[in-house]
C-alpha atoms as one frame of an Amber mdcrd trajectory, in Angstrom:
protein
  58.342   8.484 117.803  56.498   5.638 115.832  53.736   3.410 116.877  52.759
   0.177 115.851  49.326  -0.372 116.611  47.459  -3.622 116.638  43.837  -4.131
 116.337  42.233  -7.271 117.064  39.003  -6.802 115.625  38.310  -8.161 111.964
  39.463  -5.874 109.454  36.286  -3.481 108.728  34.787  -3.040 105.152  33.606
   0.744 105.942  36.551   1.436 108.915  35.363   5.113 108.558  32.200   3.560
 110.866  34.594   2.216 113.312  34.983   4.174 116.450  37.971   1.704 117.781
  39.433   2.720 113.920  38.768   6.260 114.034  40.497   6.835 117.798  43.590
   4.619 116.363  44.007   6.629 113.075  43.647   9.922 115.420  46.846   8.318
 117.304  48.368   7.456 114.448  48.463  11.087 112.565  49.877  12.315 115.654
  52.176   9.835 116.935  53.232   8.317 113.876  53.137   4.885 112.606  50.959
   2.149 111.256  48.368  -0.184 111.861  47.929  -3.602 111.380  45.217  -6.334
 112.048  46.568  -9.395 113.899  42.658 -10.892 113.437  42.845 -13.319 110.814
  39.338 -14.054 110.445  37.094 -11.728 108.502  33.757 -11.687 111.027  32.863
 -11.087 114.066  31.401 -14.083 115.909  34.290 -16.282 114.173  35.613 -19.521
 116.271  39.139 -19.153 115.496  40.863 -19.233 118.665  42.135 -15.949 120.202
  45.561 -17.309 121.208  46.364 -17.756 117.583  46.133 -14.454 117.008  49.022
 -12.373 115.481  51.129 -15.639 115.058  50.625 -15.512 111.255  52.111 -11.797
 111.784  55.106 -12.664 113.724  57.828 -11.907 111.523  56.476  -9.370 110.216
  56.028  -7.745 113.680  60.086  -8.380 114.486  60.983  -6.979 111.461  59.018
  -3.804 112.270  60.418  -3.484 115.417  63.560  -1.874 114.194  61.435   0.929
 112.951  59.192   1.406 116.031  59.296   2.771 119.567  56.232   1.059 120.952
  53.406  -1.267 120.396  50.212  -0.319 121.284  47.216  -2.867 121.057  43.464
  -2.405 121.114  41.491  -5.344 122.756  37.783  -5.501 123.942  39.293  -7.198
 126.955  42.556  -7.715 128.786  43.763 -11.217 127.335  47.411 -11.513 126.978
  48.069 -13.019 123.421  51.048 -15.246 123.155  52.513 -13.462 120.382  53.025
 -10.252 122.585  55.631 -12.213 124.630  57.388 -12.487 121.739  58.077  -8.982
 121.259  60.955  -6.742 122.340  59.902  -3.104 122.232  57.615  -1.572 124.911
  53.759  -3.086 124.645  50.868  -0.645 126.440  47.522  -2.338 125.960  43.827
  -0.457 125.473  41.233  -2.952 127.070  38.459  -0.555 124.246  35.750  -2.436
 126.094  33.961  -1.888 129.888  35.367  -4.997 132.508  32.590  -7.341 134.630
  33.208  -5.469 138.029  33.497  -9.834 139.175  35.919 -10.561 136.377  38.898
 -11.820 137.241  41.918 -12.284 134.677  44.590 -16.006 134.602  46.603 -13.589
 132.817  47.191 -11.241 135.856  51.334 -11.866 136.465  51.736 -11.354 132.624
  49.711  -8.037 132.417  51.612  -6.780 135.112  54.715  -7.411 133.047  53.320
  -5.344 130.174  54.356  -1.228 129.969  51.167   0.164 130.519  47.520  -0.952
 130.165  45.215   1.938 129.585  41.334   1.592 130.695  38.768   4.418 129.465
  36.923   4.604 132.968  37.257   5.130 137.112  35.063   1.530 137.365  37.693
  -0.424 135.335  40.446   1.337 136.909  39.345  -0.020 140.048  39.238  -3.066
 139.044  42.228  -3.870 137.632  43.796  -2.333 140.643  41.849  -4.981 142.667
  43.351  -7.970 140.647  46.812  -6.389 142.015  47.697  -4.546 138.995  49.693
  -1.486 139.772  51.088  -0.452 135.598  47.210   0.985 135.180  46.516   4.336
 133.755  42.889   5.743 133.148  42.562   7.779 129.770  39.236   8.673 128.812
  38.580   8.572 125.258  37.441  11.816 122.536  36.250  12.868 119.999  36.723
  15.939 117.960  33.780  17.730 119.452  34.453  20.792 117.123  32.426  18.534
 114.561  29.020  18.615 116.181  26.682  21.305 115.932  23.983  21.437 118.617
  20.958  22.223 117.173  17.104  22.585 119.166  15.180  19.044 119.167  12.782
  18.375 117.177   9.890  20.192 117.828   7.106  17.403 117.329   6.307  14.324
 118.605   7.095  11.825 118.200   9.892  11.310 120.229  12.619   9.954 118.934
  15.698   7.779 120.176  18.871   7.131 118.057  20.831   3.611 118.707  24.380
   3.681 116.669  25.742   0.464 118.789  25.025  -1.922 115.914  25.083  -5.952
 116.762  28.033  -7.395 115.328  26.600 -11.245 115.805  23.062 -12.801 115.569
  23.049 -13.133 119.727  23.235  -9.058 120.131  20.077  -8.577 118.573  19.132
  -9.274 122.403  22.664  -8.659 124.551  22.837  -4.907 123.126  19.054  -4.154
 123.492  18.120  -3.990 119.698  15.042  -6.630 120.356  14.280  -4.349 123.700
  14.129  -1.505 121.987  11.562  -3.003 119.329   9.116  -3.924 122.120   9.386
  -0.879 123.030   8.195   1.112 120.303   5.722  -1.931 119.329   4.188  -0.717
 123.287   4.204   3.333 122.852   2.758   4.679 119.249   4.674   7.958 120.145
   8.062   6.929 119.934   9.819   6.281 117.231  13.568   4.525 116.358  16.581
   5.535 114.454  19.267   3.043 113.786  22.791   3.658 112.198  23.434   0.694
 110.814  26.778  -0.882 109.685  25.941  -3.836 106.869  26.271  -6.608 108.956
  22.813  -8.607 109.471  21.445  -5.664 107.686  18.819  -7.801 105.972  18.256
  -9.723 109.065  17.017  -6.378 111.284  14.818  -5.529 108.006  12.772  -8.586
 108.766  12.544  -8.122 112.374  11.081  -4.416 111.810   8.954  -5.745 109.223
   7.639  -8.617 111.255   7.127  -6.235 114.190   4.891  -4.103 111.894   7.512
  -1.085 112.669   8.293  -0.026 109.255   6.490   3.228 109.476   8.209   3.938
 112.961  11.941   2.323 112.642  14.577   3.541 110.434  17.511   2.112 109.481
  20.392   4.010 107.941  23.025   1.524 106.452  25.057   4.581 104.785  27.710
   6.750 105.925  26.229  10.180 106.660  26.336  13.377 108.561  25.654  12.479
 112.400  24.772  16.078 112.994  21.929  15.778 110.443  20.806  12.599 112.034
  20.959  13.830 115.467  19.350  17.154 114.537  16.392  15.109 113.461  15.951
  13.084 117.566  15.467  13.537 120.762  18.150  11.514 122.573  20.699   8.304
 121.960  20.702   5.112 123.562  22.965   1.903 123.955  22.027  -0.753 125.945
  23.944  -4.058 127.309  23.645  -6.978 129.267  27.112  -6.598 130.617  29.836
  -4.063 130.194  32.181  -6.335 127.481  30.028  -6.182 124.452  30.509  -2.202
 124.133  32.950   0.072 124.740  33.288   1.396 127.680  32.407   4.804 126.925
  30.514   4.359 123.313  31.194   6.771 120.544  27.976   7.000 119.348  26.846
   8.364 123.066  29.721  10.767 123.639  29.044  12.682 120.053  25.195  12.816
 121.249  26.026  14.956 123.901  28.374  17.099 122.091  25.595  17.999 120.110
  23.439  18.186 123.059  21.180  15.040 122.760  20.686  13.552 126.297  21.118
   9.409 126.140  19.886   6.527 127.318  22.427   4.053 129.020  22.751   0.339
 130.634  23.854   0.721 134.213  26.222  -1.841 133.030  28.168   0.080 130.802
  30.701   1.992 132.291  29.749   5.311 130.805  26.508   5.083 133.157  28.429
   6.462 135.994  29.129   9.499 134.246  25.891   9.780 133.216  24.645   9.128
 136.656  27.023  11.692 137.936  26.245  14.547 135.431  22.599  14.010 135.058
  23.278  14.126 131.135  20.425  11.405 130.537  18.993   8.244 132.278  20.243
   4.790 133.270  18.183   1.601 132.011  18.337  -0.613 134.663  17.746  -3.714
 132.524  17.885  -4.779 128.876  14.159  -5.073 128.608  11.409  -3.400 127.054
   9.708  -1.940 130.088  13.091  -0.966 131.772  13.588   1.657 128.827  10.377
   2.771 128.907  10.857   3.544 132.239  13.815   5.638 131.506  12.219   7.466
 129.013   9.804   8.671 131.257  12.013   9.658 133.181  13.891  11.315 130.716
  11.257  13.224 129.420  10.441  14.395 132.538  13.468  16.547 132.742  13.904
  16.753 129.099  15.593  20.587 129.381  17.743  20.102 132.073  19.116  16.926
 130.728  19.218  18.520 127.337  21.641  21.827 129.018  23.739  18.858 131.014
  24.265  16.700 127.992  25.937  19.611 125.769  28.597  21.093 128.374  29.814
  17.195 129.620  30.151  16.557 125.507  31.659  19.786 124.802  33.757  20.152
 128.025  34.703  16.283 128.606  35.817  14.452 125.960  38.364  16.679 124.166
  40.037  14.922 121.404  43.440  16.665 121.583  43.495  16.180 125.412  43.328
  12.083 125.029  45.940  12.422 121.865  48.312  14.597 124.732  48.106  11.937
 127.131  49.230   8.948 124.760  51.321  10.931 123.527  53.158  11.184 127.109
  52.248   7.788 128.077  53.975   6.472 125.377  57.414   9.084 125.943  56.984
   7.574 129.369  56.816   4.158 128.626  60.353   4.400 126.285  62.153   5.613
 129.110  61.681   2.560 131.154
């Protein structure tokens, strides 16, 4: 079997950061294949218009199809490009991010036509099912949780909350929380801010720390690095959103917390909350505001051991890897039997 997989995110400078990247090459090394970017443009945030995409590829894609079995695309959301009409082998189609639950899709009689579209959570599941869609399959993403050592918090204050959901554009300093999360710390001297960073608007988060006064109590780490070292060294992770399409739906950075046992902090808006909710593994922030996380973190703390012990068996026991790889794996057998 071989996969062509297409990603329409610009291609990244440091893809070892990229958790869409890292799932994909994970695929890849066990389905066989290749990747390519069908993004022409080389930043997020850029104006060139979606339904261009993977036109420029075209014959290159039709050439590869006498090589392949399927195509498998990664999206943030479930637009149909023009250029997959154009193809001839079997298309299934990720939608990597979380889906408004009042979204509703033009594109609905040509994603039914497509072989499978896979969704990462119950929420989005039911609503694609709700636009009519019936070729839906939930598959809940992994990671190799084999990598992640739990280790005891840190035993002083202050507290400390890890954010690895880095803004991609100027306008998610304040849609994923990042200007939130300042206020926060600028309103409690006992907590205190790690951010893994990924060199975009580096500079410009430098001089909103500095011009918050934070430097003493924010750090930024703009380097690859061991996440177990970094989450040996806090208390619990966070990612926040306004709505559930600027994330995935369940965020990397949140499911290796709790594989190392780190509880987390998590929009209601993001479908990963309603495991959360579920599982007790953390605390939902019921707004992107300052005070909303505070309020979480209270509540958080509250409980701190029991969400601790919930956070490392749902990361250790729920998002396996091997068993995601095993159900693409037959998804896509599935899909070339059609």
């Amino acid at each position: 079997m071989r996969v062509l997989y297409h990603l329409t995110i610009p291609q990244p400078l440091a893809p070892e950061l990229d958790a869409i990247v890292q799932e994909v090459e994970a695929l890849r090394a066990a389905a066989g294949g290749e990747i390519i970017y069908v993004n022409p443009t080389r930043y997020h945030g850029s104006r060139f218009p979606e339904r261009l995409y993977g036109l420029h590829r075209l014959p290159d894609l039709l050439r590869r199809e006498t090589d392949i079995d399927v195509h498998h695309i990664y999206n943030a959301r479930p637009y149909l490009f023009p250029y997959l009409r154009l193809l001839r082998k079997p298309v299934v189609y990720t939608v990597a991010a979380g889906l408004r639950s009042t979204e509703r899709s033009r594109d609905r009689d040509r994603l039914a036509a497509l072989a499978r579209i896979i969704v990462n959570s119950t929420r989005d599941l039911e609503t694609l099912r709700g636009w009519g869609l019936r070729n839906v399959e939930l598959i809940r993403p992994g990671i190799d949780v084999s990598r992640f050592r739990p280790a005891p918090p840190p035993a002083d204050p202050p507290f400390t909350l890890l954010m690895g959901s880095a803004p991609w554009t100027l306008d998610q300093f304040g849609s994923k929380g990042v200007d939130a999360l300042l206020q926060a710390v600028q309103a409690r001297s006992d907590l205190r801010l790690v951010f893994l960073w990924r060199g975009l608007l580096y500079e410009e988060m430098q001089r909103r720390i500095a011009q918050a006064e934070l430097g003493q109590r924010v750090t930024i780490i703009n380097q690859h690095v061991d996440v177990n070292d970094v989450l040996a060294q806090v208390h619990a992770a966070v990612v926040l959103a306004h709505d559930a399409t600027l994330v995935k739906a369940y965020p990397h950075s949140l499911m290796e917390a709790l594989a190392a046992g780190r509880p987390v902090l998590i929009s209601r808006a993001i479908p990963m909350a309603d495991t959360v909710e579920q599982t007790h593994c953390g605390q939902i922030v019921d707004a992107v505001d300052a005070r909303s996380v505070l309020d979480a973190l209270a509540r958080l703390k509250v409980n701190y051991e029991s969400h601790r012990r919930a956070a490392l068996a749902v990361g250790q026991r729920d998002f396996s890897r091997q068993v995601c790889i095993e159900a693409h794996l037959r998804l896509y057998a599935s899909v070339q039997t059609r």
